[in-house]
DRENLO-48539 format. One record per atom (N, C-alpha, C): residue in one letter; y, z, x. Coordinates in steps of 0.1 Angstrom, whole numbers, plus 5000, padded with zeros to 4 digits. Layout:
! residues N
aYZX ...
***
This chain:
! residues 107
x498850005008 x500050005000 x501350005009 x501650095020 x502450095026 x502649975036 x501449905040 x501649805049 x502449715038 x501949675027 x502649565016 x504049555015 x504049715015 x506049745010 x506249725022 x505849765036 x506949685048 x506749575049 x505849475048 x505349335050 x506949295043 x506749345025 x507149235017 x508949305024 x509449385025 x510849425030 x511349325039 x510149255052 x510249185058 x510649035056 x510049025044 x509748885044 x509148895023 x511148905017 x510548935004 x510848814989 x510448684997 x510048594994 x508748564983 x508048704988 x506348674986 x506248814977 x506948834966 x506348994957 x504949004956 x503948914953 x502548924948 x501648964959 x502248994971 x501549084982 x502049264975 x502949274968 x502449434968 x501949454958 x500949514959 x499149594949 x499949614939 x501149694936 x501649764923 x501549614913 x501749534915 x502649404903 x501149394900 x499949344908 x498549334901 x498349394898 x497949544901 x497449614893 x498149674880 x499349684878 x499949694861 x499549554855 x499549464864 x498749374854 x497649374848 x496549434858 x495649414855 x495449534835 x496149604842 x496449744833 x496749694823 x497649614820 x497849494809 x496849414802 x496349344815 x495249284805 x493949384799 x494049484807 x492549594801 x492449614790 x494049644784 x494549674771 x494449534761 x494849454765 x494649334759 x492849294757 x491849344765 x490549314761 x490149464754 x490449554759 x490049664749 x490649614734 x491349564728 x492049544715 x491249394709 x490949344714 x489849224715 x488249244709 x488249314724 x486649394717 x486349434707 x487449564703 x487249654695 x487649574682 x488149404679 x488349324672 x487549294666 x486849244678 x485649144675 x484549184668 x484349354677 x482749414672 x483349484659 x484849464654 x484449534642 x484749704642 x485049714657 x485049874658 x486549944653 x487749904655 x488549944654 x489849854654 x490949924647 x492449824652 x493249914665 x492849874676 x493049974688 x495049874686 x495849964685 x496849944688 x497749994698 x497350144700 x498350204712 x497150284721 x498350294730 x496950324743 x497850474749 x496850554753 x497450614765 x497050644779 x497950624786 x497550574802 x497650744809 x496950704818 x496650854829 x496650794838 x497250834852 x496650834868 x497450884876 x496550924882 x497150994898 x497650944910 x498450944917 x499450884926 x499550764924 x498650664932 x499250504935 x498950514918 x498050554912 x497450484898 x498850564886 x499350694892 x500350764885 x501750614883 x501650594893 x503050454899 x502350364884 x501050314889 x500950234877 x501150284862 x500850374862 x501150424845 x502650424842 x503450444851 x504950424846 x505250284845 x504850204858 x505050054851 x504450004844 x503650034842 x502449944830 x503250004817 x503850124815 x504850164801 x505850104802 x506750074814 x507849974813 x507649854806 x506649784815 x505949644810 x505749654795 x504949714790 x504749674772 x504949864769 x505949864765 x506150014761 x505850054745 x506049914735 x504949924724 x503749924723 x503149934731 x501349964734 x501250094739 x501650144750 x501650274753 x502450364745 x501550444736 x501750554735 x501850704738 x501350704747 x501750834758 x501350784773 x502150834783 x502150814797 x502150944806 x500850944812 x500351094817 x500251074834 x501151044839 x501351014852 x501051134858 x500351134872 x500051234882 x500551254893 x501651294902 x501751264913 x502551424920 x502251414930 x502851534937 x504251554937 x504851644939 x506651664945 x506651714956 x506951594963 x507751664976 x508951634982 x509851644965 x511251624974 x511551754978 x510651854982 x511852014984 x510152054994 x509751985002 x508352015011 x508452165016 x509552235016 x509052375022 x509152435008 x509252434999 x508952514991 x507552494988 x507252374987 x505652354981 x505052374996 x505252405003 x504252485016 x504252615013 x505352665006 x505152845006 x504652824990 x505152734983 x504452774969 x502752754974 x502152674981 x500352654983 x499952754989 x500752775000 x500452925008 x500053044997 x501053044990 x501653134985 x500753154970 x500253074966 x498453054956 x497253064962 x497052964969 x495852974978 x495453084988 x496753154995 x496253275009 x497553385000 x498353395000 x499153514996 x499753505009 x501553595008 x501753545017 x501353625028 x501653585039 x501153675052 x502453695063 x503353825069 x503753815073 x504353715080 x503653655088 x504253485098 x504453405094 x504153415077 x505153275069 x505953335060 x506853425064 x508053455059 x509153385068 x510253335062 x511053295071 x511953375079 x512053335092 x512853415101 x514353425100 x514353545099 x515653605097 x516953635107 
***
């Protein structure tokens, strides 16, 4: 993923080198054959969907709701925060071990 986004930065002529545009596509068409299927066999009128994933796959769930935001009915994106990294080192510390003298900050 990261090689794509500097490739294409370089040289951004060529968008269909980065993973994200296919795969919301593909995320597009899934929904498009799920609603097909469930047509065909009679199973159901699948009309809205809701999407889940975790990091690269979280990225897709917000574009795949941009892309057709009438089909997605809920968008359950997963991804970490680390715009504030020392706090989420003492918040993990700080769940996982408790804290321990040496990771208090120096005063």
């Amino acid at each position: 993923m990261t090689f794509a986004q500097v490739w294409f930065l370089q040289n951004t002529s060529n968008p269909s080198i980065l993973a994200h545009l296919p795969m919301t596509n593909a995320v597009i068409r899934a929904m498009d054959t799920i609603e097909d299927f469930a047509l065909k066999n009679s199973l159901a009128k699948i009309k809205k969907f809701i999407l889940a994933g975790e990091s690269k796959r979280g990225w897709i769930t917000w574009l795949s709701t941009a892309v057709d935001p009438k089909r997605v009915y809920s968008a359950v994106p997963v991804v970490l925060d680390f715009l504030d990294i020392n706090k989420l080192i003492f918040r993990i510390i700080r769940i996982k071990l408790g804290y321990k003298e040496a990771h208090y900050p120096l005063e």
